[in-house]
C-alpha positions in Angstrom: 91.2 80.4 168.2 90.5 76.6 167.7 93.8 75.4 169.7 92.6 77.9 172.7 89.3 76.1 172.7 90.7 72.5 172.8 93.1 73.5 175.6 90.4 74.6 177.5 87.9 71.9 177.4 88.7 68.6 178.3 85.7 66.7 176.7 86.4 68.7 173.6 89.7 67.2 173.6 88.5 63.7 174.5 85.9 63.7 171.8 88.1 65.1 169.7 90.6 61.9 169.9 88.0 59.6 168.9 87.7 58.0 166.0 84.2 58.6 164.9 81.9 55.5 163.4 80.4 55.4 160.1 77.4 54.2 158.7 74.9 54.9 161.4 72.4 57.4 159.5 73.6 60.7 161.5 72.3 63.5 160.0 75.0 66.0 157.9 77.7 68.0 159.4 77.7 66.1 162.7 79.8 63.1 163.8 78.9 59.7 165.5 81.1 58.7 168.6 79.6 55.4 170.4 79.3 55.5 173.8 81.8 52.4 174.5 85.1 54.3 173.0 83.9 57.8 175.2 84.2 55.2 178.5 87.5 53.4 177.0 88.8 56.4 176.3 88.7 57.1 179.8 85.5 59.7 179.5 82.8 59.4 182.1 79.4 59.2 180.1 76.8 61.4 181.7 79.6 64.6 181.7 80.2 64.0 178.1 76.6 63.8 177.7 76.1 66.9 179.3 78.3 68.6 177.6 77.2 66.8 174.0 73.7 68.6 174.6 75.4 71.7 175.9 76.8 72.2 172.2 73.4 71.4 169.9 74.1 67.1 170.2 72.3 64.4 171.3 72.3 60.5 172.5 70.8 58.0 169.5 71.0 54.2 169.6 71.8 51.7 166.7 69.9 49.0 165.7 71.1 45.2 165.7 71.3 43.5 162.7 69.5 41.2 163.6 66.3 43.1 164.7 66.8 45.1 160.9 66.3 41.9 159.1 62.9 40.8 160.6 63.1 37.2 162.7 66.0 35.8 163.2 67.0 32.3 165.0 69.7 34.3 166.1 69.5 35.9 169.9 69.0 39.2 169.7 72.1 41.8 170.4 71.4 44.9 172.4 71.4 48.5 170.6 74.4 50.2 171.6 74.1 54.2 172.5 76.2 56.7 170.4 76.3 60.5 170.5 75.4 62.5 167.4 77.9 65.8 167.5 78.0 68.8 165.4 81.4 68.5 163.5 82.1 72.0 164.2 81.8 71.7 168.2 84.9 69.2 167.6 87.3 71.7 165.6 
């Protein structure tokens, strides 16, 4: 039954090709994808959104590493957006 459900979605399948990132606090059982490798990957963002929240995920946004270590001479980086995905919605 899992192969019928990748042939029929393509944003499944998308998401699904994606190597997830690590290390950004997402809760259990659910996968981070950032935003930047949905649009490389040739994924229009607010579909893939839609359809993230469609099956129980949601947007988040990381930190910079500069902004989690108080003041910094440094300029500041912007957060980047990643979608937080129920592992299961990916099989």
């Amino acid at each position: 039954m899992a192969k019928k459900k990748l042939a029929k979605d393509p944003i499944r399948n998308l998401l699904a090709g994606i190597q997830p990132a690590l290390f950004l606090g997402n809760p259990s059982g659910t996968v981070a994808i950032m935003q930047d490798k949905v649009v490389e990957a040739g994924g229009d963002p607010d579909e893939v959104l839609a359809w993230i929240r469609e099956h129980g995920g949601f947007p988040d946004k990381s930190f910079p590493v500069n902004q989690r270590h108080g003041l910094s001479p440094k300029p500041k980086q912007s957060s980047r957006t990643f979608y937080v995905i129920p592992e299961d919605e990916l099989k």
